[in-house]
Each structure stands twice: as C-alpha cells, then as structure tokens.
C-alpha positions as CSV (number, residue, x, y, z in Angstrom):
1,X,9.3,-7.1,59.5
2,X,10.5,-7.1,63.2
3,X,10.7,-10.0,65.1
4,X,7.7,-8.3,67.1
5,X,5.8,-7.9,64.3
6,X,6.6,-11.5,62.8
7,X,5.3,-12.7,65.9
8,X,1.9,-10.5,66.2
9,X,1.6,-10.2,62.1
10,X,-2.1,-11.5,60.8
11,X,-2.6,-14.0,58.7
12,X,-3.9,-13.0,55.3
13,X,-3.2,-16.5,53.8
14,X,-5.3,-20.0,54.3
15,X,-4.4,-23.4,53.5
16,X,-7.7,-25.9,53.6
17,X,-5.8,-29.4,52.8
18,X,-8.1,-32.3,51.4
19,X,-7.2,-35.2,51.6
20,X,-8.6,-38.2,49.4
21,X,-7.2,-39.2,46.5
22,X,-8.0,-42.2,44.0
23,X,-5.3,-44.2,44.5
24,X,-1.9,-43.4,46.3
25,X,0.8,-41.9,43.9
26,X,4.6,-44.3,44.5
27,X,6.1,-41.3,45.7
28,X,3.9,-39.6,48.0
29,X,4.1,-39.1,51.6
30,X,1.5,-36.6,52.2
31,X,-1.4,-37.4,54.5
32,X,-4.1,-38.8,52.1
33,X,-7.1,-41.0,51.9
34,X,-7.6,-43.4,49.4
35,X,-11.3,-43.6,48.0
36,X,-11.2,-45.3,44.9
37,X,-12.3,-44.7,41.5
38,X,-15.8,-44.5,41.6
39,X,-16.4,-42.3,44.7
40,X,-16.1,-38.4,45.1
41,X,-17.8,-35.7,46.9
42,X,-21.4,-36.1,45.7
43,X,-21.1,-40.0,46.7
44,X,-19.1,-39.9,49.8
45,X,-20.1,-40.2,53.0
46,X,-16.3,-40.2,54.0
47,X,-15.8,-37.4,52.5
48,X,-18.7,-35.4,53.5
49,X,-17.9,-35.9,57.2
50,X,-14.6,-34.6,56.4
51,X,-16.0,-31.5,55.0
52,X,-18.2,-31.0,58.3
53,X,-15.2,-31.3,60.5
54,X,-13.3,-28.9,58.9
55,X,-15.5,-26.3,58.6
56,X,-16.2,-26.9,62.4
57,X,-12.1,-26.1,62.6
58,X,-12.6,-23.1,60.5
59,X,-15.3,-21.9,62.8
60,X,-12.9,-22.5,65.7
61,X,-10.0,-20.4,64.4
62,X,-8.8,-17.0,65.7
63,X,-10.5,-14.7,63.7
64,X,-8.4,-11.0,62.9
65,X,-9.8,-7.6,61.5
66,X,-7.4,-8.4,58.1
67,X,-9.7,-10.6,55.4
68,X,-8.0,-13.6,53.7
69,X,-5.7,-12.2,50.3
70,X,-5.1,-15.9,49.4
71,X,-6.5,-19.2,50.0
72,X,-4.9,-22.5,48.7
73,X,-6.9,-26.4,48.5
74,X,-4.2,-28.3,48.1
75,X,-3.9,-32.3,48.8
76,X,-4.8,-35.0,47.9
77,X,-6.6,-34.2,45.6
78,X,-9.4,-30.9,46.0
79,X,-11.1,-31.9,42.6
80,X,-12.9,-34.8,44.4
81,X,-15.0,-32.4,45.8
82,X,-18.1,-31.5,45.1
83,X,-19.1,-27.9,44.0
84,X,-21.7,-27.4,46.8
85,X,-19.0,-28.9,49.4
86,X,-16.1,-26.4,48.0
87,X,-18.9,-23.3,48.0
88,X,-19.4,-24.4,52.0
89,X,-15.5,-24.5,52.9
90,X,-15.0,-21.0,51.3
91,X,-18.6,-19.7,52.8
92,X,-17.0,-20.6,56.7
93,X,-13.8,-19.4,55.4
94,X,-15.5,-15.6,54.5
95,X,-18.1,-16.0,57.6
96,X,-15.2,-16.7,60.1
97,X,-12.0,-15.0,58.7
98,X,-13.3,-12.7,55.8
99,X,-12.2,-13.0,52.3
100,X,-11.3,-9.7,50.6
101,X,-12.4,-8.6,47.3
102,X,-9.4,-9.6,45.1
103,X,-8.4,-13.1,47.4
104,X,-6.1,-15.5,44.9
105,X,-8.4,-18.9,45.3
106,X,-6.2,-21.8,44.4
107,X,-7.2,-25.1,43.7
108,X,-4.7,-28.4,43.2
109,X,-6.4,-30.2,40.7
110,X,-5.6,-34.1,39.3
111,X,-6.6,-34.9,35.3
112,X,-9.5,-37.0,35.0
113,X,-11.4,-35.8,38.4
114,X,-13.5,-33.0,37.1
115,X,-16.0,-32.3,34.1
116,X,-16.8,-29.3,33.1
117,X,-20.1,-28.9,34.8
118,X,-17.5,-29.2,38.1
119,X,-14.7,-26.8,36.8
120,X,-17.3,-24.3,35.9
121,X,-18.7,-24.5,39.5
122,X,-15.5,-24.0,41.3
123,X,-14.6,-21.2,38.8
124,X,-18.5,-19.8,39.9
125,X,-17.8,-20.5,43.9
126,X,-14.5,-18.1,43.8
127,X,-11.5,-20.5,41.9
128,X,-9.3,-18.0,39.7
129,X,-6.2,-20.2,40.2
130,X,-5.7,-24.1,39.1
131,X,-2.7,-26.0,39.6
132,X,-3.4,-29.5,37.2
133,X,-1.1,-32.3,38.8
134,X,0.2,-33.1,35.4
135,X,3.7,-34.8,36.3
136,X,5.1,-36.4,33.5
137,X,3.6,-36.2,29.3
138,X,4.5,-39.8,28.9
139,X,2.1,-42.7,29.5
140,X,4.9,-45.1,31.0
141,X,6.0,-42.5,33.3
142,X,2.2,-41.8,34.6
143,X,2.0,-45.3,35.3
144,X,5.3,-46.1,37.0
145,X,4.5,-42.9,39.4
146,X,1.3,-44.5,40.0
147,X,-0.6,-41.9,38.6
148,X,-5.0,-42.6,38.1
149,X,-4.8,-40.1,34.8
150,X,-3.3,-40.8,31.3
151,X,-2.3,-38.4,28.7
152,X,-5.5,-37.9,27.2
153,X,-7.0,-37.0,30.8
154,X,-4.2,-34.6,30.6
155,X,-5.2,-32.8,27.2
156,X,-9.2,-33.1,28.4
157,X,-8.4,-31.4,31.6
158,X,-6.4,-28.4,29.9
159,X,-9.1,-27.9,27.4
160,X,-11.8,-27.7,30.1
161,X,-9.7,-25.1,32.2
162,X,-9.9,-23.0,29.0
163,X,-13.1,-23.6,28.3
164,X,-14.2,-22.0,31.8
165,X,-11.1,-19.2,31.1
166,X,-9.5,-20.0,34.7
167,X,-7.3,-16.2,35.3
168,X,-4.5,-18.5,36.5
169,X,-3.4,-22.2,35.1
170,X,-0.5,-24.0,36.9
171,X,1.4,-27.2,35.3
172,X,3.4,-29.3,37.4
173,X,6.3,-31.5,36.3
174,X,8.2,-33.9,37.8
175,X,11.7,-34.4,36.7
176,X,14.3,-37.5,38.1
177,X,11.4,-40.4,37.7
178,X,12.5,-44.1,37.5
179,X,13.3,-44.8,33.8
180,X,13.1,-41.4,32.8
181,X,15.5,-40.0,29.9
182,X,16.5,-36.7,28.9
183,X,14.7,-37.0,25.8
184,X,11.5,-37.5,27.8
185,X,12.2,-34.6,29.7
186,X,12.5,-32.5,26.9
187,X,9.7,-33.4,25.4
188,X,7.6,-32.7,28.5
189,X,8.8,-29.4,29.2
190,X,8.4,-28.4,25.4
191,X,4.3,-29.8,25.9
192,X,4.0,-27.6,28.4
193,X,5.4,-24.7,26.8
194,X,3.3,-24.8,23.3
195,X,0.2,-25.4,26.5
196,X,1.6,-22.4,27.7
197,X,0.3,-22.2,31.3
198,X,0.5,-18.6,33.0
199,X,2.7,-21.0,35.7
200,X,5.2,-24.3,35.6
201,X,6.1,-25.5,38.9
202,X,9.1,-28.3,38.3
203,X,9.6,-30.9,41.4
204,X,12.8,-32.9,41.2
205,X,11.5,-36.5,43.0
206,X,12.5,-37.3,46.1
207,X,12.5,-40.6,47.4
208,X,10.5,-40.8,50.7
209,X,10.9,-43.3,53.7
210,X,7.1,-45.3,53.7
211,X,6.3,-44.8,50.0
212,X,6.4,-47.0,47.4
213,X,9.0,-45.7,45.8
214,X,10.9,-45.5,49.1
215,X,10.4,-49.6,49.3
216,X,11.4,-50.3,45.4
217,X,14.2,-47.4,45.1
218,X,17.6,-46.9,47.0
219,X,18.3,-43.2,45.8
220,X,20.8,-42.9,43.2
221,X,20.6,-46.4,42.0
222,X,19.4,-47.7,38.9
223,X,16.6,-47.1,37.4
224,X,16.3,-43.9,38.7
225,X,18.6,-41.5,36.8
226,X,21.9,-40.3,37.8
227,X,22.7,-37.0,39.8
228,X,24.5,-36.5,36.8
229,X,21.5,-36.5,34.6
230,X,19.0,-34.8,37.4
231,X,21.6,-31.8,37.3
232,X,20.9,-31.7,33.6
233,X,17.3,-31.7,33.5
234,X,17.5,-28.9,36.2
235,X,19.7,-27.0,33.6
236,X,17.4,-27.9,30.8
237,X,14.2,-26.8,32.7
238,X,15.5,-23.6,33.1
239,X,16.7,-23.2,29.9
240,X,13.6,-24.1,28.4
241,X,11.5,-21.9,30.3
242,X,13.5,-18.9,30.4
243,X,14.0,-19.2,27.0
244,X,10.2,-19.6,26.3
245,X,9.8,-16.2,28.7
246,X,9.0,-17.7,32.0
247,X,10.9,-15.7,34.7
248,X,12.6,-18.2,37.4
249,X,11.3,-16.8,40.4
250,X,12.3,-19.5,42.8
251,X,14.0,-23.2,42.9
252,X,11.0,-24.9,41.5
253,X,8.5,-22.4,40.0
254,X,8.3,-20.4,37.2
255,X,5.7,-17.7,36.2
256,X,4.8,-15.4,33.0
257,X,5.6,-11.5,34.0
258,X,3.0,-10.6,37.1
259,X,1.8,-14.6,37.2
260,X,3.7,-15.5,40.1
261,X,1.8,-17.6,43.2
262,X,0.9,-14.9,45.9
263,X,0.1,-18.0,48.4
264,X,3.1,-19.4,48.6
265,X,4.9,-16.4,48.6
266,X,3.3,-16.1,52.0
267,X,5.3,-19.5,53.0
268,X,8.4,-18.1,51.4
269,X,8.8,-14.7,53.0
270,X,8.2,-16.3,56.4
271,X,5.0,-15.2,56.9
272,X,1.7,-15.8,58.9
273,X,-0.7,-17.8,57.5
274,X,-4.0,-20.0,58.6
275,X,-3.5,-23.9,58.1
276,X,-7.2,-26.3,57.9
277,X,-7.6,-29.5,58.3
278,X,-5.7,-33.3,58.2
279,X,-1.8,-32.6,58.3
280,X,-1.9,-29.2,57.5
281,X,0.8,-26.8,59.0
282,X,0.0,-23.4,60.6
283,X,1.9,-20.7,61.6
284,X,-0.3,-17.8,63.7
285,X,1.1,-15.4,66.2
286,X,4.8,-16.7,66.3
287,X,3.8,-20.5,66.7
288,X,3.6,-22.8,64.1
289,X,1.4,-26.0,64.4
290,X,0.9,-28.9,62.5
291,X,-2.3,-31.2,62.6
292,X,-2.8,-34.5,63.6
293,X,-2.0,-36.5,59.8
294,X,-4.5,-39.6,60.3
295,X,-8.1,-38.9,60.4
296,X,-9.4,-40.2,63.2
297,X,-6.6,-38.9,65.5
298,X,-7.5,-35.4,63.1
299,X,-11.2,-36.3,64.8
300,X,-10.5,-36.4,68.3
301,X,-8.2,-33.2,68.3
302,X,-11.1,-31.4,67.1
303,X,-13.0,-33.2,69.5
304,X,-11.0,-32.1,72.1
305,X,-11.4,-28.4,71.4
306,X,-8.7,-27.7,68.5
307,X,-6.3,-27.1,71.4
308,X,-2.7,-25.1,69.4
309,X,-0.5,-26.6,72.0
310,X,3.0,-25.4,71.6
311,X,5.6,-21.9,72.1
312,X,6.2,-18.8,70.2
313,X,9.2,-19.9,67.5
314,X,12.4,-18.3,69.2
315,X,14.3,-16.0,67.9
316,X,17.1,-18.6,66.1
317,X,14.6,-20.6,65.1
318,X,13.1,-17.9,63.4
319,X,16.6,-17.1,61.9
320,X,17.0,-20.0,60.6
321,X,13.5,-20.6,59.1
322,X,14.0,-17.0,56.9
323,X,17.0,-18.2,55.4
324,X,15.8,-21.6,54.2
325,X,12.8,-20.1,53.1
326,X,13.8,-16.9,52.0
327,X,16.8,-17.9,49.9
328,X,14.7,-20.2,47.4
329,X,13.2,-17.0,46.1
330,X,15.0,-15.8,43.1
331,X,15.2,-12.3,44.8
332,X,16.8,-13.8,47.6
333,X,16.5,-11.9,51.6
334,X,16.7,-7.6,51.9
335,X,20.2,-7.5,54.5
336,X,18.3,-4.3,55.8
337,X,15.7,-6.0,56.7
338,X,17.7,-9.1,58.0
339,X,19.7,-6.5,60.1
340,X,16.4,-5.4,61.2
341,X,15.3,-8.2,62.7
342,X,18.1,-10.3,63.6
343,X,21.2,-7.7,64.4
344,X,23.9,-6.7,62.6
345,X,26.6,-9.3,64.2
346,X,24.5,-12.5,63.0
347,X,24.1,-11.1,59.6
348,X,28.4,-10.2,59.2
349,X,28.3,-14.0,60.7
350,X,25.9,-15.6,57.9
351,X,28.5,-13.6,55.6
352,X,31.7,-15.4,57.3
353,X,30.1,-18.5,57.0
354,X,28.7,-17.9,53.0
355,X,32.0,-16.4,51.8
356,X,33.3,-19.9,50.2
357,X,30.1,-20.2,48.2
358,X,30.4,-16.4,47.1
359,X,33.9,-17.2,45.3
360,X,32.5,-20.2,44.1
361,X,29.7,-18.5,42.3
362,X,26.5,-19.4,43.8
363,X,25.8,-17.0,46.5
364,X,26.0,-13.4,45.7
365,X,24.7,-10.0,46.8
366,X,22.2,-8.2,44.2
367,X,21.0,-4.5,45.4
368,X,20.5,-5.0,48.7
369,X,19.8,-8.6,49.1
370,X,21.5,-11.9,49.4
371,X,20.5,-14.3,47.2
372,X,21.7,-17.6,45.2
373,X,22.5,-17.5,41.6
374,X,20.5,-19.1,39.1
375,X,21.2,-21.8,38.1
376,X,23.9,-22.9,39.8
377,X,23.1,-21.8,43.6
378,X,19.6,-22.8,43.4
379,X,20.7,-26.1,42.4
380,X,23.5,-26.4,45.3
381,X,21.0,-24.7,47.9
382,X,21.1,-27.8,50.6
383,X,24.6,-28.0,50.4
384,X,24.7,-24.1,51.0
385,X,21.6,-24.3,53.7
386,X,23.1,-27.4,55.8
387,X,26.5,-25.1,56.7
388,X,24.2,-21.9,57.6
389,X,22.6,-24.2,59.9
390,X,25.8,-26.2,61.2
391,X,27.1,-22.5,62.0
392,X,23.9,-20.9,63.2
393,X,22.2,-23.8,64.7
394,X,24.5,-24.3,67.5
395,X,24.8,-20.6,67.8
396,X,22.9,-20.0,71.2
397,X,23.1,-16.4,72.0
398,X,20.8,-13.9,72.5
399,X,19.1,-12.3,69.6
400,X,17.6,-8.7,70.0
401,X,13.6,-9.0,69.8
C-alpha cells in the first residue's frame, strides 16, 4: 500500500471500547470505570448513558462504501453489558458503517461476568470471537493482580463458551507477576493447552506509572521475578505452545492453523481502522486520534460535535509506525512493498542500521521480507526498535508520497 493509499485507505476494522469494570486490576492503566460488584448493564444507569453516547459517536462517524470485516469490544470489561445494549452498539455500527456478511465480532470477556443466558445472547447478536481475561491459573496470583474472578470462575466461564460453541475462543496469560515461579508458569500454560483454545495471547507485565503495581513495584526488584526468569518463561511459552501446535504468529499471540485475530492484524499491518468511544484510538484517512480517556471530558467532546482535530501522519512518522508494528508479526514487513512506499534509499538505510542485529541472529530476511527471528528477536525487539528510531527518527528528509 502507497503512502497515498495508506492515507485515503477505508477502514474495514472497528474498535467500540467499554469501559467499566468491577474493580481496578493492580496493573492496569487503561481508561476504565469502576462499578462494583453488584451492578452491570441491566442495572446501570452509568452504564446505560454510556451506551447512548456512544452510539451517538457511531452515528457521527464518516461513513465509507466498504462494510466493517472486523469489529472488536474490548476494555474494561464488554461482559458487563447487557445483551439488548451489545445488540444496539452493533445495530448503529451496521446502520451507520455496514457490517459485511462474514465480520469477525470480538468480544474481551472477564470470568465470573456472564451466565449463559448472556453468552448465548451475545453469540445470538453477532459474537463469533471471545477473548476470556484469564491471566494467571493460580488463586494467589488472581488475587495479587487484583483480579474479581477465581479459578472456578475460570473453569465456569470456559464451559459456558462451549456450551454456546463460540467459532473462536481466546485465553490470555500473563507471565512476570509479583511472586510468580516458573513452576507456576508451567502449569498455567499446560491448563491452557489441555483447554485448548483456537487462540493464547501471552502478555509479559509491565509495570505502569499510576497503577498499583506502579506504587508497590520498582521494576526488576523483588518480588517480581528476574529478567532472567521473564526471559525463560518467554522461552517456555513458546516452547509450550509450539510444541502443542500453536503457530507463533507475533510477540504475544499464538493461534491454531487459520485461527489467527483478523482485527488486530488490522493494527499490525498499519492499517485504517474506526476507533469508539472513552480512550479509544483511531486511525481514518492518514490521521490518527485518540479520545478524551475520562468520561466526562469523553461527554463534552461529543458534546462539542466529535471534532477529529489533528494532521495527516507524515511520511516518517508513518515509517516509523510500519516498522514497530509491522515487525511484531512473525512474517515480519514485504521490502517490495517497503520500497514501495517509502523509497529504496531509506530501506538500504534501515539495512545499515539492522546489520549488527542480523550477525547476531535476531533480525533476518525470509523470502522477501524482513523480519525478527523467533524466539530470540522477538524477545530483543525494543532493543532492536529503539536504534531504528534513534537512526530514523532524526532522519528529516523528504520521503516520496
């Protein structure tokens, strides 16, 4: 894709972020409410304001001749919602944008926030796609994340998804948790393979400035585990999983043959997509966008008219965004097409500045395309991304458009 085309390309992709929760997780900075234990859609007026305002933004957007190919509720925490408020979000989403007949619906789902009378009508309303916030398989570790499930909301939660025979079931992990041994690790990662989700997404935790875990933790410090032991239960991880017949298809996610996310492939391959509601990030004719992340400053912009205030991404900037994305793909970024769009001189200069992590192994070039080795470049990739953009970054010639 041209840089013309990048910049005039039509979004097939939506992202409808919701954001209450239960309780704040320890290491979470996303924009979230908190609504307790007892409340959810059916009993929220909170959230049912919410769910008028955004599909007033969804009614606002810039609607294309291309329908929707993926949509994505993430969070927060979507299973809060009711069924009749999910089945009015996707209903403005089809009225204003279209949806088209095979659209990947994804829905971020949290154990112990849904019955089955709930699962079966999101799977009814369009849902073909769960990702279950599972984190850890370990009741210590659920509670020193500050997670509102426990194991048993875990097991619950995977028997209702195949009870309603969801087409695609995520499991998310989180590896480098305070306290957390390599034994534990294992153990979660061989759960989730006798579970055998089509999908296993694997975060390494980051501590956050502003979270809990950014007040109680110094990174690298006791008790959080060692980069020594992190880099292990990368290595395990993929060992596991590979093993088990997952294919690694990018630094954190792995997927069964043809079971790969199509949504955030969009995000990955740099391109266009629709973002709705608090916090969430848009990027629509060459300009990305990023919504107010407290409510009632989300409130007035929509008050104010929705206004998208800000320029078309230039041209470095654009560079720069398709290497850091591109790159965590396991198939790594076409050099055609990189030629393509950004010349022939910058690509021979990302090739200068890459040739000491070629002879060290975790940068190499695989029919066509540039991409990091697995395991060992994937698990280097800032180190490899922060010189790209120490040599590019500063680089402030004129690219061909």
């Amino acid at each position: 894709m041209s840089q013309k085309e990048i910049v005039s390309g039509i979004p097939t992709a939506a992202y409808v972020h919701i954001p209450f929760c239960r309780r704040r997780c320890f290491y979470c900075d996303f924009p979230v409410s908190v609504v307790g234990d007892r409340l959810r859609g059916e009993t929220s007026g909170t959230i049912c304001q919410y769910v008028e305002a955004l599909c007033q933004e969804i009614n606002m957007a810039p609607a294309f001749s291309q329908p929707l190919e993926t949509i994505f509720f993430g969070g927060g925490t979507p299973s809060l919602l009711s069924v009749e408020q999910l089945q009015r979000i996707i209903e403005a989403l089809a009225g204003r944008l279209g949806i088209g007949a095979g659209v990947e619906i994804s829905m971020e789902m949290d154990p112990g926030t849904f019955d089955l009378a709930h699962i079966a009508g999101y799977r009814s309303a369009g849902v073909n796609r769960v990702s279950l916030g599972v984190q850890a398989f370990q009741e210590e570790l659920l509670k020193l994340a500050g997670r509102s499930h426990s194991v048993t909301d875990i097991l619950a939660a995977i028997d209702l998804i195949h009870q309603v025979e969801i087409p695609e079931f995520s499991l998310d992990l989180i590896s480098g948790l305070p306290h957390q041994s390599l034994g534990q690790w294992q153990d979660s990662l061989t759960k989730a393979v006798e579970i055998a989700p089509t999908h296993i997404s694997i975060y390494d935790l980051t501590i956050e400035p502003g979270t809990a875990f950014g007040r109680y933790f110094q990174a690298g410090d006791n008790p959080l585990p060692t980069d020594e032991t992190t880099v292990k239960m990368y290595h395990k991880a993929q060992q596991v999983l590979t093993g088990a017949g997952y294919e690694h298809y990018e630094i954190s996610n792995y997927a069964q043959k043809g079971h790969q996310c199509q949504h955030n492939r969009v995000y990955w391959q740099n391109r266009p997509y629709y973002g709705f509601g608090m916090g969430a990030a848009s990027y629509v004719q060459g300009k990305r966008f990023t919504r107010p992340r407290k409510t009632k400053e989300y409130y007035e912009w929509l008050q104010n008219g929705a206004v998208i205030a800000c320029e078309i991404t230039p041209p470095e900037e654009e560079l720069l965004e398709t290497l850091m994305l591109g790159l965590r793909l396991a198939e790594g970024l076409n050099l055609v097409t990189l030629t393509e769009n950004f010349g022939k001189e910058k690509v021979e200069e990302i090739h200068q500045c890459l040739r000491p992590y070629f002879a060290q192994g975790w940068v190499k070039v695989v029919g066509g395309n540039l991409r990091l080795t697995d395991p060992n470049g994937f698990l280097f990739s800032n180190v490899v991304l922060a010189k790209l953009f120490e040599k590019l970054g500063d680089d402030i010639n004129q690219f061909p458009v």
